[in-house]
C-alpha positions in Angstrom: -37.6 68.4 9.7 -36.0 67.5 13.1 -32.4 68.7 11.9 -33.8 72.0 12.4 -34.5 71.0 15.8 -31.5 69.2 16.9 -28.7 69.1 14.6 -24.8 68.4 14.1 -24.4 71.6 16.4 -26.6 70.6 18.9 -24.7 67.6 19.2 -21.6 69.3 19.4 -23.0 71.7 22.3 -24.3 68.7 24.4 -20.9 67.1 24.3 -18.9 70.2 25.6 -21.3 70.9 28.5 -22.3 67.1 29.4 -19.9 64.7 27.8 -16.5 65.9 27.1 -13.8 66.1 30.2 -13.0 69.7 30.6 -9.3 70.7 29.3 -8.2 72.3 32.8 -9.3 69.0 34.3 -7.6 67.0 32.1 -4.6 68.8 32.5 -4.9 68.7 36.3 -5.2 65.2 36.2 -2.0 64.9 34.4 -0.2 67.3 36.3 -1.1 64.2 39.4 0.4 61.7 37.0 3.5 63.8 36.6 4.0 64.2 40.9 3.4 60.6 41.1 6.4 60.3 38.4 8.3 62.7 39.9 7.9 61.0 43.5 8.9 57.5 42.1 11.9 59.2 40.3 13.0 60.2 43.0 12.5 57.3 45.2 14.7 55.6 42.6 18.1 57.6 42.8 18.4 56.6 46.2 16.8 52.8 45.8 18.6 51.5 42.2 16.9 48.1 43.1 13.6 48.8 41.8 14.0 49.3 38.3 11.6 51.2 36.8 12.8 51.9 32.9 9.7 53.8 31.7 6.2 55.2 33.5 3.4 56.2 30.9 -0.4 57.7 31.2 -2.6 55.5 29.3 -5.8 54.8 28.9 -8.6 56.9 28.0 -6.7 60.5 29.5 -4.1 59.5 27.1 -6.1 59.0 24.2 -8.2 62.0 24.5 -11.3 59.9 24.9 -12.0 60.4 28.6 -15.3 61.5 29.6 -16.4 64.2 31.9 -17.5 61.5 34.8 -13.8 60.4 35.3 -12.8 58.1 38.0 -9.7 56.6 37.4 -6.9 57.3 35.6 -4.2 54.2 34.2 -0.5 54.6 33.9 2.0 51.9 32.8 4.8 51.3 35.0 7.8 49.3 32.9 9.8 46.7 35.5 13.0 44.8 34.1 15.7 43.0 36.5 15.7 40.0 37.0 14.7 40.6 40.9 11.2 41.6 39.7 8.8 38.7 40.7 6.9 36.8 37.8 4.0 35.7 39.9 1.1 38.3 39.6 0.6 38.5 43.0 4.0 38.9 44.2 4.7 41.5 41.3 1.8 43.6 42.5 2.7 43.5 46.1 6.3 44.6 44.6 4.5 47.4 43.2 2.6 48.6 45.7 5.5 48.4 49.0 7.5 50.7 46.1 4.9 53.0 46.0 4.0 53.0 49.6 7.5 54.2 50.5 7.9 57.0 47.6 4.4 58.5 49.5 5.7 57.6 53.0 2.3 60.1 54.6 0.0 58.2 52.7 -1.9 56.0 54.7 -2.1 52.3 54.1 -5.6 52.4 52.7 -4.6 54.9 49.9 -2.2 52.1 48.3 -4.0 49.2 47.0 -2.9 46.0 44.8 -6.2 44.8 43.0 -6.8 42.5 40.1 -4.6 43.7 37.9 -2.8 46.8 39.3 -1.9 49.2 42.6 -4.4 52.0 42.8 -2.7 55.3 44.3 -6.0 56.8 45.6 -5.5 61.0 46.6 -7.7 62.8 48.7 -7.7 66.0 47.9 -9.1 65.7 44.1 -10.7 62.1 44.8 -9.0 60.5 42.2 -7.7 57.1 41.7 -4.6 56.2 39.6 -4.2 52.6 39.0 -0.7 51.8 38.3 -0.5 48.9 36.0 3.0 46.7 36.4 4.1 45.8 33.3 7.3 43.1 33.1 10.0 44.5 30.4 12.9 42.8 28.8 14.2 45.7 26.4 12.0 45.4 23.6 12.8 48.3 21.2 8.9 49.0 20.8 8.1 49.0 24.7 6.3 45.3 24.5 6.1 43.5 27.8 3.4 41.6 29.5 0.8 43.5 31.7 -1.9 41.4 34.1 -5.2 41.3 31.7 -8.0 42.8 33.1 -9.8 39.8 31.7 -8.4 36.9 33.8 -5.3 38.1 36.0 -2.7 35.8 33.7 0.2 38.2 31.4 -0.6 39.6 28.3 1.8 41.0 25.8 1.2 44.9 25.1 2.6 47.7 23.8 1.6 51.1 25.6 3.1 53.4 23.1 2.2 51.2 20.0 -1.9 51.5 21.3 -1.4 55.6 21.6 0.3 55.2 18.2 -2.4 53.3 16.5 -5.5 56.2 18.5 -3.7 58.8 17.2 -3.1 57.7 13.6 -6.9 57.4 13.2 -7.3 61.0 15.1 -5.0 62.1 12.7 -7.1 61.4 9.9 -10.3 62.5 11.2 -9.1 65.3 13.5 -11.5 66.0 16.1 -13.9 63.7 15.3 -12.8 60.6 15.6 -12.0 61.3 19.8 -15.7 62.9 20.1 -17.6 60.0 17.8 -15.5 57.3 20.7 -16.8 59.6 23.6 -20.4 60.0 22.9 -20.3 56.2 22.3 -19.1 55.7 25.5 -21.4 58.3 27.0 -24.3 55.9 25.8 -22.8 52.9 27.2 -22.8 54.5 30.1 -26.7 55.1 30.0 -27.4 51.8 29.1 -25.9 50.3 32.0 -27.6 53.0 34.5 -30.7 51.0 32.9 -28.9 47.3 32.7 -26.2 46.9 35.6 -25.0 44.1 33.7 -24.5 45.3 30.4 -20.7 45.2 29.1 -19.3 46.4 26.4 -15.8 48.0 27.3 -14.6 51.1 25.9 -11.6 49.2 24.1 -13.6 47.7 22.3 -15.9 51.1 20.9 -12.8 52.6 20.1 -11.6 49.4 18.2 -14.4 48.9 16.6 -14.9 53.0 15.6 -11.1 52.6 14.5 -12.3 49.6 12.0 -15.1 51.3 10.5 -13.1 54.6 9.8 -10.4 52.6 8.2 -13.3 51.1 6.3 -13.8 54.9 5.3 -16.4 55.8 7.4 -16.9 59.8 7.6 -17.1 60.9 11.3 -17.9 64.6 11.0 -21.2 64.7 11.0 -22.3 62.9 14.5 -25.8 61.7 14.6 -25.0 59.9 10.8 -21.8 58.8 12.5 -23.0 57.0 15.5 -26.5 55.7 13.4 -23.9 54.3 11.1 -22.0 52.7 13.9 -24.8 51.3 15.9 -26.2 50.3 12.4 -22.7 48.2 11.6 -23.4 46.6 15.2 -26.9 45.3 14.3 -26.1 44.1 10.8 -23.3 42.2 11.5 -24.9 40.8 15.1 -21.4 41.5 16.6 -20.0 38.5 14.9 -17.8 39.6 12.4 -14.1 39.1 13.0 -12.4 42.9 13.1 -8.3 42.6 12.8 -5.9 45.6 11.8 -2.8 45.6 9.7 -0.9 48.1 12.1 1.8 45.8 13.2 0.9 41.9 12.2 -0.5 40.7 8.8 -3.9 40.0 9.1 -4.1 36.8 6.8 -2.0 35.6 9.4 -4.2 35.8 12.1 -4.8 32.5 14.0 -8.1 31.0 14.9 -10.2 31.9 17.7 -13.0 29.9 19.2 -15.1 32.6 21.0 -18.5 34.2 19.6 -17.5 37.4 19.2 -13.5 38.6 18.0 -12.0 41.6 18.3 -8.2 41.2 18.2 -5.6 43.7 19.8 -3.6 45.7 17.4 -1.0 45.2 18.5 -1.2 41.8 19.7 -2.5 38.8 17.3 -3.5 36.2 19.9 -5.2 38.7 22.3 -8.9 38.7 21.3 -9.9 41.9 23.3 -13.4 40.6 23.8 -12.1 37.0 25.0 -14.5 36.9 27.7 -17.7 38.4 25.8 -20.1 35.4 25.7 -23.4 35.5 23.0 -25.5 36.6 25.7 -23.3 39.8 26.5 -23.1 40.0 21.9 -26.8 40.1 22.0 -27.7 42.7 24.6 -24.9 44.6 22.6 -27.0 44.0 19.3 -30.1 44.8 21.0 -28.9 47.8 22.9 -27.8 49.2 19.3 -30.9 48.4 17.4 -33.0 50.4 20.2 -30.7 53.0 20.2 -30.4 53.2 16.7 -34.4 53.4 16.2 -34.2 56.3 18.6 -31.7 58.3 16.4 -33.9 57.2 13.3 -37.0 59.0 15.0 -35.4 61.8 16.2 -34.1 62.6 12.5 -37.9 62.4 11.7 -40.0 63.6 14.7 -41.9 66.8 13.7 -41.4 68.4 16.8 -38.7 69.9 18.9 -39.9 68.3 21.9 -40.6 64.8 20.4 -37.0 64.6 18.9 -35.5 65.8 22.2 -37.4 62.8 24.0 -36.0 60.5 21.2 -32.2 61.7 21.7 -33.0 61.3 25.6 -33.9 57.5 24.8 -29.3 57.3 23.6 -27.7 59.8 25.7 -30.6 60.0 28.8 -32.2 62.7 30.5 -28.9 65.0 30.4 -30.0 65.7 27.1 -31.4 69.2 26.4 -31.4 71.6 23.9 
């Protein structure tokens, strides 16, 4: 049978060597968020005006589901005061003059407002930080309003509510859960070398992972594990309303309009796939279904070579065993 050819392990082994962020580089990369902190800290005893109450790594790096290919990494950067400009624009250029003066040798091009952040890009390891701004009023659990990614307006978050709700579920299934979300993403990120337009953001993996898991989905065996998620995508044609009982009640949950709903935890009226149209559900759907097939043939081929060539078809050529 093909488990003898590629099994749990071989899974496991793939993931170290291809898809997993290395621990030394992830701890260099947060060493870099910890000098920018540093820097702005101390930009800040001599310049009280810019008050910065709180600066957090988030995203992926902080969730333990970073892959090896990393590009960027996100921090939150809490502003009160009342001097703090509420237009997006104004608060990113805010940003970005602060952080231009706590790295006076940088040159201009190496501090950048974008979209929906400042990006803090340094030379010597290639990385970019994006800073994200995010307007705060002394909320005991560290909500404020960030600029979405989705459409530049403010949206109500909670960075250490979202690291609260990853690591609850990588409590429960230690290891697993963090590795399931990153060979997920890992396939994402094969599908769109093949489609450049293909979206499905890794919020939304993790979100929906987090749902099925709560659901009591067993994570420690991977190829059942992402057959079983790709098989939940397919089934339910990516139409199925997923909403979590963290911090809201879930029967309280207010209408949305758009095809496919997957609402923040931490935030009832932010539907994290807002902009996801039917078209981008059904590449999704159909991405999953070919994907899923592949795993189905793979647990079946006869040969080592033929159920290599099938795992190839989810994680691409990088696959070897």
């Amino acid at each position: 049978m093909a488990r003898e050819h590629v099994n749990h392990s071989d899974i496991v082994r793939f993931a170290e060597e291809k898809v997993n962020l290395p621990r030394d580089k992830a701890e260099q990369y947060r060493a870099q968020v910890r000098g920018l902190r540093d820097k702005l800290e101390s930009y800040l005893k001599e310049h009280p005006d810019f008050t910065l109450k709180k600066m957090m790594l988030s995203g992926s790096l902080a969730k333990g589901t970073a892959l090896r290919q990393l590009n960027d990494i996100d921090v939150a950067c809490y502003i009160s005061g009342a001097e703090a400009p509420h237009d997006v624009n104004a608060l990113l250029q805010y940003l970005a003059d602060r952080l231009r003066k706590a790295y006076p040798n940088f040159s201009p091009d190496q501090v950048k407002p974008k979209t929906y952040s400042v990006t803090v890009s340094f030379k010597g390891s290639g990385l970019d930080v994006d800073v994200v701004p995010i307007l705060y009023n002394g909320d005991p659990e560290w909500r404020g309003n960030l600029v979405s990614q989705d459409n530049g307006s403010f949206l109500e978050t909670s960075i250490p509510l979202h690291l609260e709700f990853t690591r609850k579920r990588k409590a429960l299934q230690e290891t697993h859960f963090a590795q399931t979300a990153r060979l997920l993403k890992f396939w994402i990120r094969n599908v769109k070398r093949e489609k450049a337009d293909f979206r499905f953001k890794s919020f939304m993996v993790e979100l929906i992972l987090a749902h099925l898991c709560d659901k009591g989905l067993d994570l420690s065996d991977y190829p059942e594990a992402l057959q079983h998620f790709l098989t939940y995508i397919a089934s339910s044609n990516l139409r199925e309303r997923i909403v979590f009982g963290d911090h809201y009640d879930p029967k309280k949950v207010g209408p949305f309009t758009e095809p496919v709903q997957v609402i923040d935890p931490v935030n009832a009226k932010n539907n994290v796939a807002l902009l996801y149209t039917a078209n981008n559900a059904d590449a999704i759907v159909d991405a999953a279904l070919d994907a899923g097939d592949a795993i189905d043939a793979a647990l079946h081929a006869p040969t080592k070579q033929e159920t290599v060539r099938y795992w190839q078809k989810v994680f691409g050529p990088s696959f070897q065993v």
